[in-house]
C-alpha positions as CSV (number, residue, x, y, z in Angstrom):
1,X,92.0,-53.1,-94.3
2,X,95.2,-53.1,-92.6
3,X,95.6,-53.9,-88.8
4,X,96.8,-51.3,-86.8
5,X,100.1,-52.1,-85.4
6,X,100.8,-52.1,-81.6
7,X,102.2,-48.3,-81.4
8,X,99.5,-47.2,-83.6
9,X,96.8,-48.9,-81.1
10,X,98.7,-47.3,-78.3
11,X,98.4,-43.4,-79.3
12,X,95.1,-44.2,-80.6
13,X,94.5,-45.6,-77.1
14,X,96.1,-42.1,-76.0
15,X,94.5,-39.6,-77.9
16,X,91.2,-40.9,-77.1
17,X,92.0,-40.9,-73.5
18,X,92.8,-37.2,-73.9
19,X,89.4,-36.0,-75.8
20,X,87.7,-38.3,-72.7
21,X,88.3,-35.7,-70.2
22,X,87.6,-32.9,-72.5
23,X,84.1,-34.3,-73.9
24,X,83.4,-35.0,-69.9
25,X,84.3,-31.2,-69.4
26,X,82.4,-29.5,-72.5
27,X,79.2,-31.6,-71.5
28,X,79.6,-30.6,-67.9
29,X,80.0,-26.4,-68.9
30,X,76.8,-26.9,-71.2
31,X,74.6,-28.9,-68.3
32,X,76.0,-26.9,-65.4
33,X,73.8,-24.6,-63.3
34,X,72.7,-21.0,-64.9
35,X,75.4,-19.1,-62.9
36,X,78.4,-21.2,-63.9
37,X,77.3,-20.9,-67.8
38,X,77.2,-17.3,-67.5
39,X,81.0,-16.9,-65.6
40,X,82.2,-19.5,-68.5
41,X,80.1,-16.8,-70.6
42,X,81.9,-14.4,-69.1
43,X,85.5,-15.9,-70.1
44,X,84.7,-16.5,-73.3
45,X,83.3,-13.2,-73.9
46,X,86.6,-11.5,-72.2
47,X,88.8,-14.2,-74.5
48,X,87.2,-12.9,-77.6
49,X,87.9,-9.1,-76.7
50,X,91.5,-9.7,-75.7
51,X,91.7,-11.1,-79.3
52,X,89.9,-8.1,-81.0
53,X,92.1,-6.0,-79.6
54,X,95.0,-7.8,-80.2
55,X,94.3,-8.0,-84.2
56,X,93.5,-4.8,-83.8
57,X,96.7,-3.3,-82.5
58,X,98.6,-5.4,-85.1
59,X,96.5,-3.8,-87.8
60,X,97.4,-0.6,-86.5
61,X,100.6,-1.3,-86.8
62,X,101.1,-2.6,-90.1
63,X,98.7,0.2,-91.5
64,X,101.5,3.0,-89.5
65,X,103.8,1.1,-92.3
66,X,102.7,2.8,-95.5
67,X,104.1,2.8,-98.8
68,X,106.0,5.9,-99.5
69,X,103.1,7.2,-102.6
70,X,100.6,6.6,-99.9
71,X,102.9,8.6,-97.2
72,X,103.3,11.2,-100.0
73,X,99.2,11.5,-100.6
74,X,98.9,11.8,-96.7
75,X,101.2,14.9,-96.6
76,X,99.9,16.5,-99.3
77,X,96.2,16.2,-97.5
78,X,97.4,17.5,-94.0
79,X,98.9,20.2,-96.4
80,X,95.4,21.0,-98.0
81,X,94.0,21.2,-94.3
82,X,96.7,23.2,-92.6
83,X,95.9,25.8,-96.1
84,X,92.4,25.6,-95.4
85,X,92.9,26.6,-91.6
86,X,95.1,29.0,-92.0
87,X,92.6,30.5,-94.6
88,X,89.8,30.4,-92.0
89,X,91.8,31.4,-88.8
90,X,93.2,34.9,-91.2
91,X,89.4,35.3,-92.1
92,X,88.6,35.1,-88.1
93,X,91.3,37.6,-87.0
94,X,90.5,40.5,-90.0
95,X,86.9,39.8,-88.8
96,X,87.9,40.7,-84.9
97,X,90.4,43.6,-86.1
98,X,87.5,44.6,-88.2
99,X,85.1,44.5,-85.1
100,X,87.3,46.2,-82.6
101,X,88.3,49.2,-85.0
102,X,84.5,49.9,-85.6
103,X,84.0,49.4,-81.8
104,X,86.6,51.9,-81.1
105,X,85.4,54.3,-83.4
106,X,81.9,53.9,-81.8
107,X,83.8,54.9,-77.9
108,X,85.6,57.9,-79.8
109,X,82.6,59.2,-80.9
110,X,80.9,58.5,-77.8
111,X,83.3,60.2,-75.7
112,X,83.3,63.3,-78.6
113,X,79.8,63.6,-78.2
114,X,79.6,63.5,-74.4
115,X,82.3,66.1,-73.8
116,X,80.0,68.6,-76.0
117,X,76.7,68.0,-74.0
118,X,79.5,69.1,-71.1
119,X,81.0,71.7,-72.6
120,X,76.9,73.0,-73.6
121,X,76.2,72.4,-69.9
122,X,79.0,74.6,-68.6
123,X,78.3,77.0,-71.3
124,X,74.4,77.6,-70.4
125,X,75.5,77.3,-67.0
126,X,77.8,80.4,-66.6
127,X,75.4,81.9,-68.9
128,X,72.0,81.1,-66.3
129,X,74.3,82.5,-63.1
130,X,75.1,86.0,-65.0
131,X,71.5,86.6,-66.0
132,X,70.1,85.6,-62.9
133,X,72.8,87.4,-61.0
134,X,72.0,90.5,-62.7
135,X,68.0,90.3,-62.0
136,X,68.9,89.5,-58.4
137,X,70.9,92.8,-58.2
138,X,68.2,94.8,-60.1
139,X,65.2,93.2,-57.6
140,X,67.2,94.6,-54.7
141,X,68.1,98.2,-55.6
142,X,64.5,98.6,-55.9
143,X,63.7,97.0,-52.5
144,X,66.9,98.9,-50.9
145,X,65.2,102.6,-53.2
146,X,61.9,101.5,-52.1
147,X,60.2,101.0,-55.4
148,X,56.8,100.7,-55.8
149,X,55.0,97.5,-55.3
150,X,54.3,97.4,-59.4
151,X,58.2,97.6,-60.0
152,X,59.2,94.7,-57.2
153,X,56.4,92.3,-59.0
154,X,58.1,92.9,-62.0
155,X,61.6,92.5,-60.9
156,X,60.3,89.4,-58.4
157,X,58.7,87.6,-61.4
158,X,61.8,88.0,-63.5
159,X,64.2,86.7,-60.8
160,X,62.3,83.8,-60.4
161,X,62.3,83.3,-63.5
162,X,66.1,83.4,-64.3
163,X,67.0,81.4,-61.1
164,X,64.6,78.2,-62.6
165,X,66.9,78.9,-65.7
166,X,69.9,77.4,-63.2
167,X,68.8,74.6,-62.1
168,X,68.6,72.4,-65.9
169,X,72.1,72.9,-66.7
170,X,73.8,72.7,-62.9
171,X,72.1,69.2,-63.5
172,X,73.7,68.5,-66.3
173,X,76.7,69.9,-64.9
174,X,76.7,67.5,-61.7
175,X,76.1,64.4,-64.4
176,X,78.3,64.8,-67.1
177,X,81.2,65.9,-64.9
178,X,81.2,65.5,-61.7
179,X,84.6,67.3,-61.0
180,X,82.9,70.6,-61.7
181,X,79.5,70.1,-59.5
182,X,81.3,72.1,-56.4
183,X,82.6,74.9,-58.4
184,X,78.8,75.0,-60.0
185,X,77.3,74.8,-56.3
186,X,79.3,77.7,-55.1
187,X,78.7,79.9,-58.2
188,X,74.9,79.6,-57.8
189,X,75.4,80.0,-53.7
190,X,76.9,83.1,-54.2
191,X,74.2,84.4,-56.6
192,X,71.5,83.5,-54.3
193,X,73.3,85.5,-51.4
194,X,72.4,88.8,-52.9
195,X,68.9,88.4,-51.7
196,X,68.0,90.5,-48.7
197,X,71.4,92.2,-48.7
198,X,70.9,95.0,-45.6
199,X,72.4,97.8,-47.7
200,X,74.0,99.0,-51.1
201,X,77.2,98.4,-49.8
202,X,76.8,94.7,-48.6
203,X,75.1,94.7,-52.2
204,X,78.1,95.5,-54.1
205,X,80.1,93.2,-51.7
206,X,77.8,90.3,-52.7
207,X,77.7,90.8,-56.3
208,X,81.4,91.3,-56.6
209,X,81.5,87.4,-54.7
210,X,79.1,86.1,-57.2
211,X,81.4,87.2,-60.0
212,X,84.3,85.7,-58.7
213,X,82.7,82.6,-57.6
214,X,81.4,82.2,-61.6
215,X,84.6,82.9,-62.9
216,X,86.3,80.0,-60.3
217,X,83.4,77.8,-62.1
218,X,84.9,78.8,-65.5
219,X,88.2,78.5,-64.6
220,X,88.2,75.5,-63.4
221,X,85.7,73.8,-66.3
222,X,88.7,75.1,-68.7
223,X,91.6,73.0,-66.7
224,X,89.0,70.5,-67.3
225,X,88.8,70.3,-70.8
226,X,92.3,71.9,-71.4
């Protein structure tokens, strides 16, 4: 073997003055207490994550520059999905067109079928105050002629009969439109007011007011479906 000449002696004399302090320092971090193990833990753990994400990040970036076939493959796949979702949002929007013209045709005929039932209550209405103004007239030229007790029962039974024929469609009336619930009130007011009149003439008077409060009713349920 050769001897070592007097510089190499010297840096070997250097270098293993140098790993001294570092063996002294690794053998201290592996017998040190529990708590310092687990900080040195600690920075080691945090080293190794700073280096993850470095080599991650630089992956990233040298994965951004692709070659110009594989930048060609990855427009014609975010072509394929922008086709596909455009396919699906146009199925989504003919669905909700589709939805909101059968819902509107639902309303329509909602509305068509409510404004009948009105136009039946009005109609059974004005029909109801004419009979039962009629009756009421009838009952009281009797009473006013002083009819026999027979005729008045009959006449009684009738009127009472005709006015309980009021009362279903001036409900109806007040519910399906509202608007006309004071004209219906005043027509049927007015029909009632016949009763007891004091003489023909007051009679007369009365029934002419029932005729033109029916005819305000009428009147005004036209405007209302005009």
């Amino acid at each position: 073997m050769r001897r070592r000449t007097g510089a190499q002696a010297t840096a070997s004399a250097s270098d293993t003055s140098r790993e001294a302090p570092q063996r002294n320092r690794l053998h201290n971090d592996l017998t040190a207490p529990e708590p310092i193990q687990a900080s040195l833990s600690s920075r080691m753990l945090i080293a190794a994550q700073v280096a993850v994400q470095r080599l991650t990040f630089t992956g990233a970036r040298r994965s951004t520059r692709l070659p110009v076939r594989s930048r060609k493959g990855s427009f014609a796949m975010l072509a394929t999905v922008i086709a596909v979702l455009g396919t699906l949002l146009g199925a989504v929007v003919a669905g909700l067109i589709q939805h909101r013209t059968t819902r509107s045709g639902r309303d329509a005929e909602r509305v068509d079928r409510r404004r009948d039932q009105a136009l039946e209550a009005v109609t059974a209405l004005a029909s109801a105050l004419a009979t039962h103004r009629r009756a009421q007239f009838v009952r009281e030229e009797l009473r006013l002629a002083g009819a026999d007790e027979a005729r008045l029962e009959t006449a009684r039974a009738e009127l009472h009969a005709t006015r309980a024929a009021i009362e279903t469609p001036r409900v109806l009336v007040a519910v399906l439109v509202p608007a006309l619930a004071p004209a219906a009130d005043a027509a049927a007011q007015a029909s009632y007011a016949l009763r007891d009149a004091p003489d023909t003439d007051t009679l007369a008077a009365l029934r002419q007011d029932a005729i033109t409060a029916t005819k305000a009713f009428v009147a005004a349920a036209a405007r209302h479906f005009a």
